[in-house]
NUKE-450817 format. One line per 10 residues: number of its first residue (from 0); their letters; for each residue y, z, x of N, C-alpha, C. Coordinates in Angstrom, 3 decimals, padded with zeros to 6 digits. Example, Ala and Ser with C-alpha at 12.3 -4.5 7.8 and 13.67 -1.06 7.14 Angstrom:
2
0) AS) -005.690:007.800:013.190:-004.500:007.800:012.300:-003.300:007.800:013.200  -002.250:007.080:012.850:-001.060:007.140:013.670:000.030:007.870:012.900 $
END
This chain:
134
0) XXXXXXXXXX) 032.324:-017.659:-024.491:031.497:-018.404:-025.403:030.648:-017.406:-026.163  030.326:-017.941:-026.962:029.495:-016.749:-027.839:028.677:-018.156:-028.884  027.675:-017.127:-029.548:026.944:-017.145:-030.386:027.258:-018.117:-031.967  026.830:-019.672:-032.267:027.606:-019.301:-033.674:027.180:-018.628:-034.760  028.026:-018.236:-035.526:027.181:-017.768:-036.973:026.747:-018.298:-038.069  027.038:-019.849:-037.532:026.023:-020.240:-038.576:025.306:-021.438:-038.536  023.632:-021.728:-039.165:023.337:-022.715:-038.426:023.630:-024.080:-037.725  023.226:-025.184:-036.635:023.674:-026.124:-036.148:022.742:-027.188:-037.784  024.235:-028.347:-037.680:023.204:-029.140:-038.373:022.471:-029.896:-038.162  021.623:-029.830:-036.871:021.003:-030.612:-036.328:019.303:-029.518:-036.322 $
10) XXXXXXXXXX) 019.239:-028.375:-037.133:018.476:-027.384:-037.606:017.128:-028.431:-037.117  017.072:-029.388:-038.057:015.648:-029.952:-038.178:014.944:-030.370:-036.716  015.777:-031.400:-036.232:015.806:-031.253:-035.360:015.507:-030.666:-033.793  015.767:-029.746:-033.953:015.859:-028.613:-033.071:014.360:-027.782:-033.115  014.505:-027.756:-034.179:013.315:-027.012:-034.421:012.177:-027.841:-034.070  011.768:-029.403:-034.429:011.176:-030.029:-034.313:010.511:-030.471:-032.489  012.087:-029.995:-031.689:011.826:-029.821:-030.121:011.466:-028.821:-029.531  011.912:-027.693:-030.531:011.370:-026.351:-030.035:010.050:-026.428:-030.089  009.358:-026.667:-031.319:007.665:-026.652:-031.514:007.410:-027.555:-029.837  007.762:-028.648:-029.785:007.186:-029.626:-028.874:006.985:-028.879:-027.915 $
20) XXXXXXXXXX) 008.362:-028.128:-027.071:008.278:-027.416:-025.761:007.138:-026.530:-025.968  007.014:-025.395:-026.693:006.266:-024.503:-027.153:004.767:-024.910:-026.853  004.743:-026.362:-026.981:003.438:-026.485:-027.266:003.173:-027.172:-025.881  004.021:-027.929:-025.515:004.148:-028.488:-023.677:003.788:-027.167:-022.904  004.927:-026.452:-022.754:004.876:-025.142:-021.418:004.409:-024.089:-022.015  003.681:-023.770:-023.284:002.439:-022.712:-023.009:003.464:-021.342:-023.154  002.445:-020.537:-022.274:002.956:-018.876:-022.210:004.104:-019.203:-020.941  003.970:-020.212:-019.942:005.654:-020.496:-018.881:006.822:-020.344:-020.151  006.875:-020.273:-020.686:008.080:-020.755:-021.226:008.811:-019.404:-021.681  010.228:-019.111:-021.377:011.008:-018.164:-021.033:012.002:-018.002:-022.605 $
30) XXXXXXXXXX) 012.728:-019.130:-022.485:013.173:-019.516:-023.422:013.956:-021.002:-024.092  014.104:-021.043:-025.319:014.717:-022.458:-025.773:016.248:-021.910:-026.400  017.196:-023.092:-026.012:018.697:-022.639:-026.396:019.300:-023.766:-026.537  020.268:-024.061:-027.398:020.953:-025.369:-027.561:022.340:-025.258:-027.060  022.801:-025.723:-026.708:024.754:-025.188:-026.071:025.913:-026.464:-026.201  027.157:-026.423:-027.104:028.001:-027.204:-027.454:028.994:-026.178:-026.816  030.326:-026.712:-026.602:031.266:-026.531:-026.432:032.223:-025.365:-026.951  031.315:-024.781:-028.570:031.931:-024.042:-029.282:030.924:-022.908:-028.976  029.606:-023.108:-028.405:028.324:-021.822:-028.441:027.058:-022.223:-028.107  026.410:-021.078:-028.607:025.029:-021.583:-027.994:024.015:-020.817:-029.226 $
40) XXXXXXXXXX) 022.852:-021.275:-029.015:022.049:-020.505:-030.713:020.420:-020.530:-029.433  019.793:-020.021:-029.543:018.440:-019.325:-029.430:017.476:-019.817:-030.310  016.929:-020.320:-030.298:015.549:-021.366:-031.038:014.450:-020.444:-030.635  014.160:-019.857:-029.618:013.335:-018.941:-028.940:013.290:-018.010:-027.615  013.274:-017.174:-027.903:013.096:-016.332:-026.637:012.024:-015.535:-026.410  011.019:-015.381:-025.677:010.318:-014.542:-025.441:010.712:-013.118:-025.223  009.453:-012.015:-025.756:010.376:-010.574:-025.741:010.742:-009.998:-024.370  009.635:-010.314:-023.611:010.176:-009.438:-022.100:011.705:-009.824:-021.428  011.591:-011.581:-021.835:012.913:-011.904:-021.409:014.129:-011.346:-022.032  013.846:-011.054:-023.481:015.031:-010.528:-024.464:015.599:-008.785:-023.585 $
50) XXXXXXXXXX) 014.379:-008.201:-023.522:014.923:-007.388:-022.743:015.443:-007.191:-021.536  015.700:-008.511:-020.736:016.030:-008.124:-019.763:017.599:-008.413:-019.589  017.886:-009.045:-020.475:019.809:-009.535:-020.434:020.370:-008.801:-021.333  021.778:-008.658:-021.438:022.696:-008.027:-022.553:023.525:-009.204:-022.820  023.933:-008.752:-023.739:024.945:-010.264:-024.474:025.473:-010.713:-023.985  026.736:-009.617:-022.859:027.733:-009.816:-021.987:027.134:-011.153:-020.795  025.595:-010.853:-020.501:025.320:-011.408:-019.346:024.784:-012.697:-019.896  024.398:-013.038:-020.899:024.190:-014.102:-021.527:025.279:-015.328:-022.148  026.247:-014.667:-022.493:027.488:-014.923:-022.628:028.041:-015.962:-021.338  027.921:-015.319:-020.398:028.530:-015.539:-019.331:027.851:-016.642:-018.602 $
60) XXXXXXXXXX) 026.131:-016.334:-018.529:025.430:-017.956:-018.247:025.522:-018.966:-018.595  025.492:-018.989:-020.270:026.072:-020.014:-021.295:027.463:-020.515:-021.149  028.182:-019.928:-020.462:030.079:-020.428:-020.232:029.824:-021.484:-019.610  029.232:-021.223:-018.280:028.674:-021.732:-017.124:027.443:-023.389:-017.374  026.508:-022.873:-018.306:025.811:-024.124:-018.941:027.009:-025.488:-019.783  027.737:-024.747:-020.278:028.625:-025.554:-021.238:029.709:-025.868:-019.951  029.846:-025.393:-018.971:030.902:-026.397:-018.416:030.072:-027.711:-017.952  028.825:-027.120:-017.577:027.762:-028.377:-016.534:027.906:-029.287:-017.152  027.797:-029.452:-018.250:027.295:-030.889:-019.630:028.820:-031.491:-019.499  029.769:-030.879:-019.147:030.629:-031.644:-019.073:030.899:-032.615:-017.637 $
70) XXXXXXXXXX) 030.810:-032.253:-016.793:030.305:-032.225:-015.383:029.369:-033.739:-015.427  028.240:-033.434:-015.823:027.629:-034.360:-015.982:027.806:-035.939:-015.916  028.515:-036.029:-016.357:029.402:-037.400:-017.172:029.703:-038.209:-015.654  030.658:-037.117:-015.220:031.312:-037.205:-014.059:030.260:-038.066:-012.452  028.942:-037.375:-012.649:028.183:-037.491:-012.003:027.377:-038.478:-012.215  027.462:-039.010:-013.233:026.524:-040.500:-013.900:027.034:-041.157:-012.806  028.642:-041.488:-012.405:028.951:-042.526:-011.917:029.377:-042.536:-011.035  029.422:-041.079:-009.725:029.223:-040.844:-008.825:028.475:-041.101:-007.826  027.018:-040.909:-008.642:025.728:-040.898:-007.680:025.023:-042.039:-007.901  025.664:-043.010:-009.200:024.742:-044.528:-009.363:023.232:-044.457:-009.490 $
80) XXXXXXXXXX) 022.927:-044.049:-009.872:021.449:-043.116:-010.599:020.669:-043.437:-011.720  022.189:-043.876:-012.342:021.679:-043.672:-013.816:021.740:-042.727:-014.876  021.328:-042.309:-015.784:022.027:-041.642:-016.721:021.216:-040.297:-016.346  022.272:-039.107:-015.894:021.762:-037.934:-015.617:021.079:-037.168:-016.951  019.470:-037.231:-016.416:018.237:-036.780:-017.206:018.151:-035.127:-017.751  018.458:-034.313:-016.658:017.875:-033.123:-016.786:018.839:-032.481:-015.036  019.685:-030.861:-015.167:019.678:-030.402:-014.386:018.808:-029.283:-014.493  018.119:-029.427:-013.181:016.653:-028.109:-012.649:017.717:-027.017:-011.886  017.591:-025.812:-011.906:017.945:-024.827:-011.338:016.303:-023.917:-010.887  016.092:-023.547:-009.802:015.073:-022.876:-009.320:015.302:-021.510:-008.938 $
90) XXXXXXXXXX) 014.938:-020.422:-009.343:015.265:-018.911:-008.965:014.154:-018.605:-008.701  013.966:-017.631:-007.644:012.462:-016.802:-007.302:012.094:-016.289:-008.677  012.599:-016.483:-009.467:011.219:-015.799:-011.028:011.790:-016.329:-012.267  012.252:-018.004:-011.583:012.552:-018.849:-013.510:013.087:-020.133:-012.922  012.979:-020.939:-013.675:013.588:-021.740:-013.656:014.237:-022.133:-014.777  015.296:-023.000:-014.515:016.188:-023.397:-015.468:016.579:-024.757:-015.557  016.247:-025.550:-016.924:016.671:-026.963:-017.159:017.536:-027.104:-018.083  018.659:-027.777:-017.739:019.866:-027.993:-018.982:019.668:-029.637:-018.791  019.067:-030.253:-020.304:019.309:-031.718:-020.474:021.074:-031.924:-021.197  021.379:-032.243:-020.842:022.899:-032.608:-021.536:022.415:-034.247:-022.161 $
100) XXXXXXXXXX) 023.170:-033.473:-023.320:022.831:-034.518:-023.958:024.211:-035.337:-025.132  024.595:-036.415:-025.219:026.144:-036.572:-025.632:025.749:-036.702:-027.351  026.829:-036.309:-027.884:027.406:-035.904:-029.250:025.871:-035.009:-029.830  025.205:-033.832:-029.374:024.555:-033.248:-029.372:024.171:-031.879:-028.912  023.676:-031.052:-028.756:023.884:-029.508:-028.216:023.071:-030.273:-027.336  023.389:-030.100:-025.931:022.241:-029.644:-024.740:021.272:-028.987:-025.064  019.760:-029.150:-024.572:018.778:-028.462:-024.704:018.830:-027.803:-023.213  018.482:-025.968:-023.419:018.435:-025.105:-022.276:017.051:-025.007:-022.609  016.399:-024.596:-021.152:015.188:-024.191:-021.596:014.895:-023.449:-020.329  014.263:-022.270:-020.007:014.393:-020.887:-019.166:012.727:-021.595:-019.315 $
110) XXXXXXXXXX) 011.820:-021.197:-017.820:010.300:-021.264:-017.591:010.286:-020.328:-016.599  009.245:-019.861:-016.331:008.405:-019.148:-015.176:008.356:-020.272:-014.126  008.145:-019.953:-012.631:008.193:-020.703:-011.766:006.815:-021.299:-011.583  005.982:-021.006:-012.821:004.436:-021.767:-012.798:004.579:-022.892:-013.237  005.386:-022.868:-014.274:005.756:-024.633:-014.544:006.114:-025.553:-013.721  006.919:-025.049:-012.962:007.222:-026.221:-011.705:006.413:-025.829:-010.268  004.885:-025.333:-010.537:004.776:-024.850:-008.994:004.986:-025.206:-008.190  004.821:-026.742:-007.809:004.623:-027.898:-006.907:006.093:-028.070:-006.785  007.115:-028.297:-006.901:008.626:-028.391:-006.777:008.906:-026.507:-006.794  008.559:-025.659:-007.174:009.150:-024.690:-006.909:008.592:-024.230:-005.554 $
120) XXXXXXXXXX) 007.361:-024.367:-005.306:006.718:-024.316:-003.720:007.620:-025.151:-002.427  007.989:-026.066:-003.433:008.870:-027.383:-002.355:010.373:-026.554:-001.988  010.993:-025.966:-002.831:011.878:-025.850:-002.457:011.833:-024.537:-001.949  011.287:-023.463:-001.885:010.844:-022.609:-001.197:010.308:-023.094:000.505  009.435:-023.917:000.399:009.723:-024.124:002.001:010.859:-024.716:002.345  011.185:-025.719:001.629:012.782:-025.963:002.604:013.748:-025.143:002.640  013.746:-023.695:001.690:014.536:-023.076:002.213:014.362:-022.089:003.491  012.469:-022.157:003.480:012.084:-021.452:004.769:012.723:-022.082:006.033  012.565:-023.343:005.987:012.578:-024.154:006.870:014.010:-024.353:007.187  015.179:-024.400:006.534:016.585:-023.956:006.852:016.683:-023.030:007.633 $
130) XXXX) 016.256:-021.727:006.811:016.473:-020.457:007.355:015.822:-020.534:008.689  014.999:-021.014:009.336:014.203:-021.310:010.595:014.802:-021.826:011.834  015.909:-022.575:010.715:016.798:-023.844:011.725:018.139:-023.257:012.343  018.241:-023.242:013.901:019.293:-022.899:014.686:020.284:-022.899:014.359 $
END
């Protein structure tokens, strides 16, 4: 997957959610990314984060985001839930939300684990608490 070269036409849009997040999660916020089937485009990234990936490795997360949204679908009517909102991914230094969203780019959005302290604290002890378990 790669990058497209040229804008989504959903520009206005996009931009219009980017400000929102921006203005929701503060200095947490890692980065904003949209992802279709054909790519993915960058609305924002913060610089420390820019330096820390190469294309190759970005490339390769985004393959991975664009299969989930498909996935998704699958799981609406699996788990009887309701219409799957938002997948959370939690890493010791980010978190990660892909909303899939239909005939639309998914919104990605990369945070610091301050945004979710209270759920990122949560799942940190239960993984203490695994690791604890016989």
């Amino acid at each position: 997957m790669s990058r497209p070269d040229t804008p989504s036409d959903g520009a206005g849009e996009q931009d219009a959610i980017t400000r929102f997040v921006r203005r929701k999660s503060g200095e947490t916020l890692r980065s904003v990314a949209y992802v279709t089937a054909d790519g993915y485009e960058f609305s924002y990234v913060r610089d420390d984060v820019r330096e820390q990936y190469s294309g190759e490795m970005v490339d390769a997360i985004f393959d991975d985001l664009a299969d989930e949204a498909l996935e998704a679908r699958s799981e609406e009517s699996q788990y009887q839930l309701g219409a799957l909102g938002c997948v959370v991914r939690c890493f010791a230094e980010g978190i990660v939300l892909n909303f899939p969203r239909e005939e639309k780019p998914n919104l990605v959005l990369s945070m610091d684990p301050a945004a979710a302290a209270r759920l990122h604290s949560f799942v940190g002890d239960c993984h203490r608490r695994l690791s604890d378990d016989p």
